[in-house]
Backbone bond lengths (Angstrom), bond angles and torsions (degrees), N, CA, C in turn:
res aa  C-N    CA-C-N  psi(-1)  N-CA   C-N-CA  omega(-1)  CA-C   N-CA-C  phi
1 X - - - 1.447 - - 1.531 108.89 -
2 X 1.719 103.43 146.47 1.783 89.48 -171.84 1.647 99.59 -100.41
3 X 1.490 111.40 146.97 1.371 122.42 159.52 1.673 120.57 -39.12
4 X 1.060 122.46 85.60 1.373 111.86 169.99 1.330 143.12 -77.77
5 X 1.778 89.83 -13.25 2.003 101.19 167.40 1.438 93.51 88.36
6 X 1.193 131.86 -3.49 1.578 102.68 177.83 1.883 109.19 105.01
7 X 1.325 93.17 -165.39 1.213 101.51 179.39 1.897 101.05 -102.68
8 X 1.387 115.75 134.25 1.458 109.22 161.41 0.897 133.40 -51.26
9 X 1.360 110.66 -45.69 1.633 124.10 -162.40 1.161 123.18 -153.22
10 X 1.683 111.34 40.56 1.866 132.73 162.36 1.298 115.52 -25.53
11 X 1.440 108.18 132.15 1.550 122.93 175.60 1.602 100.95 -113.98
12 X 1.503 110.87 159.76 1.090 98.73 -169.65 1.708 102.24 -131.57
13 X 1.266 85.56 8.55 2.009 105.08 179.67 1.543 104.03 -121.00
14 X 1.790 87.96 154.86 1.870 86.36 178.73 1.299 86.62 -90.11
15 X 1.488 93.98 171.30 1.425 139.09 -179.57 1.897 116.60 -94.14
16 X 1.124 136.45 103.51 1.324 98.09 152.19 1.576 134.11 -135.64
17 X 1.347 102.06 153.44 1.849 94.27 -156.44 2.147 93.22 -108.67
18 X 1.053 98.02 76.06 1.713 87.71 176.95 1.310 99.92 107.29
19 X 1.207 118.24 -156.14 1.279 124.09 -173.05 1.802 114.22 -66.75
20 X 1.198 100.93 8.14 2.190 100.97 -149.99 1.982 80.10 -114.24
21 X 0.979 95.74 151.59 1.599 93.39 161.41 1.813 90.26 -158.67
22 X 1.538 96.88 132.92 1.390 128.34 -165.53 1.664 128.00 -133.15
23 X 0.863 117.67 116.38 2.015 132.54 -152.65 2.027 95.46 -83.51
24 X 0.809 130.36 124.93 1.739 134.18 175.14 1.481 111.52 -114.02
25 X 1.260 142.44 102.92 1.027 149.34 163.26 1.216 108.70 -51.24
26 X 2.016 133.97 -16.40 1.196 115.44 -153.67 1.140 135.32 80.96
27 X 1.744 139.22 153.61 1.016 137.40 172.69 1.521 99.72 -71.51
28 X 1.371 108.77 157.95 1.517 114.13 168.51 1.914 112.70 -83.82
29 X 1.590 101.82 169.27 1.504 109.05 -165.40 1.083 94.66 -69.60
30 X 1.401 134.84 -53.02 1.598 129.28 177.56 1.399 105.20 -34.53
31 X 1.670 137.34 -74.86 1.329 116.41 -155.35 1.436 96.06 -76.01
32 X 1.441 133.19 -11.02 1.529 113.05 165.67 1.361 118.56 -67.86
33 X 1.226 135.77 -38.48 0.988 129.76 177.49 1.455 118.97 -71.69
34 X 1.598 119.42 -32.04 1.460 113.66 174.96 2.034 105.84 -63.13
35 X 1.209 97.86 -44.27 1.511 116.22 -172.47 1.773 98.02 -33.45
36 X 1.342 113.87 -70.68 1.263 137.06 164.77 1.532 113.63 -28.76
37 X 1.099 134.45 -58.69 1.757 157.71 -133.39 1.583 75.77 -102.16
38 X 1.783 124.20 -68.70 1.382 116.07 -151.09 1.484 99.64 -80.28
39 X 1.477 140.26 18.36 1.436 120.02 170.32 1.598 80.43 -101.94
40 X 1.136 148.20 -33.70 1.628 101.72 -179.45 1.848 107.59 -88.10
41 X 0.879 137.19 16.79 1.415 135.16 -161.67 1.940 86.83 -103.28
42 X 1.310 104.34 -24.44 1.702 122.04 -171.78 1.577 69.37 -50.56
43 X 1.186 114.84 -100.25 1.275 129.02 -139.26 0.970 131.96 -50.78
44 X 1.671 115.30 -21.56 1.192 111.85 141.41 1.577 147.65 37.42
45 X 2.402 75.28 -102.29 1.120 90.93 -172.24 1.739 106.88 131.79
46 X 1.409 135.32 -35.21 0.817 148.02 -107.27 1.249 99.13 -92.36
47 X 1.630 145.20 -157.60 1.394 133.24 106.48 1.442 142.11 -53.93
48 X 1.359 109.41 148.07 1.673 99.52 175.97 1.511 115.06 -48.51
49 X 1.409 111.39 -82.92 1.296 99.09 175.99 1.911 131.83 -34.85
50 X 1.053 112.33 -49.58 1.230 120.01 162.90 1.746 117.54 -34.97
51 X 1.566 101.09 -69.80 1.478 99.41 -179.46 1.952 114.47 -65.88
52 X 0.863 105.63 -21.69 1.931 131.19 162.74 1.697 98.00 -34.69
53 X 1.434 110.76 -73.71 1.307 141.13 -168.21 1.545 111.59 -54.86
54 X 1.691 98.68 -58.79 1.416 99.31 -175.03 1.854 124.98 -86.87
55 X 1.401 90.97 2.19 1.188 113.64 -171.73 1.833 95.85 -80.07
56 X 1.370 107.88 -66.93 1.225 115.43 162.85 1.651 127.71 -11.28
57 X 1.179 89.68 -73.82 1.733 115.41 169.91 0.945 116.66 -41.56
58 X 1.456 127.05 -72.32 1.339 134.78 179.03 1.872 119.30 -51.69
59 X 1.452 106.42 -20.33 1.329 114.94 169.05 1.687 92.99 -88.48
60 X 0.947 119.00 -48.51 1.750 114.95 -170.02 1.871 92.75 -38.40
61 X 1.204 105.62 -73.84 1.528 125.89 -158.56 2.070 89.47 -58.90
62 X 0.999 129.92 -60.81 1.394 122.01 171.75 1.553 115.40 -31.63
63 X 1.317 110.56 -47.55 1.417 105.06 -160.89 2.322 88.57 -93.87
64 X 1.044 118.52 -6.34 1.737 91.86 171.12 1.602 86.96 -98.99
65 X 1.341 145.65 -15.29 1.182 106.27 168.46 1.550 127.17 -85.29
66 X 1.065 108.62 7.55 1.356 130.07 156.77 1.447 115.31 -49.50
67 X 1.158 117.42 -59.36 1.441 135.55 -153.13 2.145 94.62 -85.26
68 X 1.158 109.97 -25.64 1.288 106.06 168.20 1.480 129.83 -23.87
């Protein structure tokens, strides 16, 4: 199973938009951190998939040095 770091940006109150009221854990730290990693990998140059991949990674390796 991969480390996902959690939630990024946890709420700890509901939400409600209209009649619905709905709880968001947030994206997790992994796609925040890839999110982050793939705007400079943009520039590059790279491929999508490619920058996809390494974007990944670089959050992979962020979040075990995390755990240090």
């Amino acid at each position: 199973m991969i480390n996902d770091g959690g939630p990024a940006f946890p709420t700890d109150s509901e939400h409600q938009s209209g009649p619905h009221t709905w709880h968001s854990a947030g994206m997790t730290l992994r796609d925040y951190f890839a999110a982050k990693a793939m705007q400079a990998l943009a520039r590059s140059g790279n491929y999508f998939d490619a920058t996809a991949r390494q974007a990944y990674m670089i959050a992979d390796a962020m979040l075990r040095e995390r755990e240090k």
